[in-house]
Every structure is written in C-alpha cells, then in structure tokens.
N, C-alpha and C positions, 0 to 999 in steps of 0.2 A: 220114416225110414225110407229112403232113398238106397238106389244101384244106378252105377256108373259103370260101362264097359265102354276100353277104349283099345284100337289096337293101330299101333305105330310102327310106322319105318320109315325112314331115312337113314340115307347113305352121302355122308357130304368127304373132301379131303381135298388139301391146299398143303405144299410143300414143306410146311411144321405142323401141319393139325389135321386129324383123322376121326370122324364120328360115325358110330351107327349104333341106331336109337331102335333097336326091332324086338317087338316083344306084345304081351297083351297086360293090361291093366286093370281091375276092379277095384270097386273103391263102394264100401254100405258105408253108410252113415246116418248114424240114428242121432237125431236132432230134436232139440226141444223148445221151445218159446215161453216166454210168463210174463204177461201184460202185468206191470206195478199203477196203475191207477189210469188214466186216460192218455195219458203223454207218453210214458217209457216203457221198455221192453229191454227184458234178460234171457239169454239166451247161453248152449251151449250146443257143442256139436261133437260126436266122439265116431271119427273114425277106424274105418276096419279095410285094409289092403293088402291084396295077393297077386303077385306077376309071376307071369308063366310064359311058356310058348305058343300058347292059346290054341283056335281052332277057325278062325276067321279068315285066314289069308287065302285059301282056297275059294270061299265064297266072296270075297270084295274083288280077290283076281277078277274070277267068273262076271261080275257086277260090274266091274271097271270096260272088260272084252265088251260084252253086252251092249253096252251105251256110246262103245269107242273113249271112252273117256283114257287119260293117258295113267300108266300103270307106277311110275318112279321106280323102275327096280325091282319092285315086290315080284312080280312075274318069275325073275332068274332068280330070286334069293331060296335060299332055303325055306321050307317051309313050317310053319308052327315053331319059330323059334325063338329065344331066351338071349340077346346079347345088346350090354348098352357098355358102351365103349368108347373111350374119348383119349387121344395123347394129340400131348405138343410134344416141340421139340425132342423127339427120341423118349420123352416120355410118360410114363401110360397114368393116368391120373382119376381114370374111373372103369372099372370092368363088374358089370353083373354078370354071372350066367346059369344062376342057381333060381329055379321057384323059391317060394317060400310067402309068409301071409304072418299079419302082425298090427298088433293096433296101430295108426296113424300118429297125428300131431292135433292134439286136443285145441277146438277155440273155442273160448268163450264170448260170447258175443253182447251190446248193448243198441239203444235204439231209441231216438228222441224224438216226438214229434215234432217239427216247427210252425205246420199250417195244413190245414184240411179242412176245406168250405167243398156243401154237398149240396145240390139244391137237386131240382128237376130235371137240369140241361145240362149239366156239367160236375165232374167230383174231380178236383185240383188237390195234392197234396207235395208237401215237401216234411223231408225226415234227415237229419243225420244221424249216421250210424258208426261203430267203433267194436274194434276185436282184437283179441291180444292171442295169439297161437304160442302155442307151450312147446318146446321140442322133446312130445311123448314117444316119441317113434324113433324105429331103429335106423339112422341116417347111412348105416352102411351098407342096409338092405333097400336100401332108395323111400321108406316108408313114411323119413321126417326130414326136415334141413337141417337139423341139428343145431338150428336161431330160432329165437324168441323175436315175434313180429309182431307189429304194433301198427292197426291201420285204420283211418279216417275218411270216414266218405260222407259225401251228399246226395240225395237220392231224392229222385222226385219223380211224379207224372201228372198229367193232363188228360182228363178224359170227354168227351162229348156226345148226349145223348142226342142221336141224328134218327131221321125218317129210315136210312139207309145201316142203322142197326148204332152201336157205337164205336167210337173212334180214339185209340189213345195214344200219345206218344209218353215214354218213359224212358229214365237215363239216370247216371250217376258218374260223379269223378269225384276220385280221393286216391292217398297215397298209403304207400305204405314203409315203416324206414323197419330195417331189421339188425340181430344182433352177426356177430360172425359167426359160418354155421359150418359146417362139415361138408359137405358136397361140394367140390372147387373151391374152396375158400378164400385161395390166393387170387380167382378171377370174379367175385362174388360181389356186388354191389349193394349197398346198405340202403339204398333209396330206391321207390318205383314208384312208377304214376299208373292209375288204373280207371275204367271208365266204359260205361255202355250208352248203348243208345239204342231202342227201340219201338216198333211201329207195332200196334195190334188192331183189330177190326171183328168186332161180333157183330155178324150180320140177324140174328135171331141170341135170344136166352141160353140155348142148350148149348151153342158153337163157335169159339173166335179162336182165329188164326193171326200167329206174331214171328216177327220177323228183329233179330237182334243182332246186333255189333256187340262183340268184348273184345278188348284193346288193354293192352301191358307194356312199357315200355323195356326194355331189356333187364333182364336177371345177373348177366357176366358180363365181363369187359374183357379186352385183352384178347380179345378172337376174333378173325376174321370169316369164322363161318356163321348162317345166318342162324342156324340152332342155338347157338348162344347168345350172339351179340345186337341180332337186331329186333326191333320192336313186332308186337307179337297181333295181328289181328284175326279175329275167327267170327265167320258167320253163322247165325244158326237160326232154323226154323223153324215153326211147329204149331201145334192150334192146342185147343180143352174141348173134353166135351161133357158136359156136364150131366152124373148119371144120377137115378133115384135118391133121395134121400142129399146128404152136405156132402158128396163125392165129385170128383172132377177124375179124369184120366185125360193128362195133361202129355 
C-alpha cells in the first residue's frame, strides 16, 4: 500500500490557449505481486484518488522564500485552491473545480524474467514487463483517461559489489499505445515512449541512496503550451534504510 501527495500549479497562456493546473493530488494504491514459477510475475494495482485544494501552498511558499528558490506564481495565487483549466481558441475544453475522491484506473500488470547471474561481485539482471490499464475511473473527475493502455517496457540493472559499499546503475524504455480517451480527445496522442535511468550507492547494509530520471515523451498534440505538448522530464532522489526484521523505509 503506497500514498502519493502531489501539489501543482502552473499558470501558462499564448493568444488561443490558456492553462492553470492548481490543486492538490492523492493517489493510495494497494498493489499486489505473485511470482508463477522462477521467470514470471502477475500483478495488479487498484487505485484510490482525491483532489482538493489542499493545504501545502503556504508551506512550499515559505520553503521556496527560505532557500531563494524562485516561486512561478504560487506566492500571488490564491491559496489552497481547486482549478484545472484549459481553452483554445475561445474555447473551454476542461474545468475542475469541485473535490471529490473515487477509485482510479485499474492495471494489471505481468513480468518475464530474461537474465539474472548472481555471484559475489556483481548481480546483473534484465526483465521485460507489460500492463494493460482499464478506464475504471471517473474521467470527468480527472480520476481515469477514459482509454484503455497497453504498455511494453524493458527493464534492467547492474550492480557491483565494491570495497566502497555497492554500486548500481538501472533503467528502462518501453512504449506505451492507447485507446481514444475522454480528457482532450481531439488533442490526445495514441502513442508514448517512456524510460528511466538511474544511479544508487549503499555504502554499508542498512543505507543506499538513489538518484533517478523518468522521461515521457508528449501526451497532446496541437498545443503550444509546454503542459501539454512537450516532453516530460522529472528528477528524483531518495535513499532506504533498512529497519529490524524484512522492512525498508525507502
């Protein structure tokens, strides 16, 4: 069982197109695995999401001042609030402004082994993986896309038992093609490419710290603002620590 809080804003607008993405995010998801013999894995995932106006903007302000970091507008916008909003040309093509909370978009998921040699000095593996998303969720409350996705990825890593703790790098690219969904439709691309890449380092048993790229290539077309139309990268960091007993707080 995983929780995800995420809270956004952006303000973009070009003389046919106007967006603002300002709201808060959760997302549970209780997920499940089951190894079918040594090679393959079945899996699902059943999400639970609720947007609201949340309560974070006051503290990321505060946190942005703090460090000088620069703030995009959140500072003058209103605050704790509910509104995702997008028109072209004279017309309005998406507006939330209501909470509300609702099962997500169901996947199910699979998983092959291709190769995993383990010795003393190194554990190398490579997997391909596949998931078909079901449009469970309410697409007009932003909770599902209202398509059916279908997506192929290869996944692998490399690890190295070193004097200096271990060492790994991991990654994956795969696509993903989708049906026509409800959320812009008419600007809505049936194909993406998707793909990570990242660095980890346990310098002792109990502690390793990792550093990730995830990369998406565009979701719409037909837009000139980068919320839609241009390719998506996001870095992210974080370490484990590994408590009593088969626990990690990661």
């Amino acid at each position: 069982l995983s929780q995800d809080i995420a809270s956004e804003y952006t303000v973009s607008a070009t003389n046919s197109e106007q967006i603002v993405l300002d709201g808060e995010s959760y997302r549970w998801t209780l997920a499940a695995r089951y190894g079918l013999g040594e090679r393959f894995e079945a899996g699902i995932d059943i999400p639970y999401l609720l947007y609201s106006g949340g309560f974070l903007d006051g503290f990321i302000v505060d946190w942005h001042s703090t460090f000088n970091l620069p703030q995009g507008g959140r500072d003058t916008a209103p605050r704790n609030r509910l509104n995702y909003f997008y028109s072209k040309d004279g017309v309005q093509k998406l507006k939330m402004e209501h909470a509300g909370s609702g099962i997500g978009d169901i996947v199910f998921s699979g998983g092959m082994k291709l190769y995993d040699v383990l010795d003393s000095n190194a554990h190398d593996s490579l997997a391909l993986r596949s998931s078909i998303k079901l449009p469970t969720g309410d697409s007009s409350s932003l909770r599902g896309s209202g398509s059916t996705d279908f997506s192929l990825a290869l996944c692998g890593s490399m690890n190295n038992f070193t004097e200096w703790g271990s060492l790994g790098l991991f990654g994956s690219v795969g696509g993903l093609v989708m049906t026509r969904g409800d959320v812009l439709a008419d600007q809505q691309n049936r194909l993406a490419g998707f793909g990570t890449l990242g660095l980890g380092w346990g310098p002792a048993e109990w502690i390793s710290f990792k550093v990730q790229l995830n990369a998406h290539t565009a979701m719409y077309h037909d837009s000139t603002l980068d919320e839609l139309s241009k390719t998506s990268v996001m870095l992210v960091g974080g370490g484990a620590l590994k408590l009593p007993g088969d626990y990690l707080l990661d």
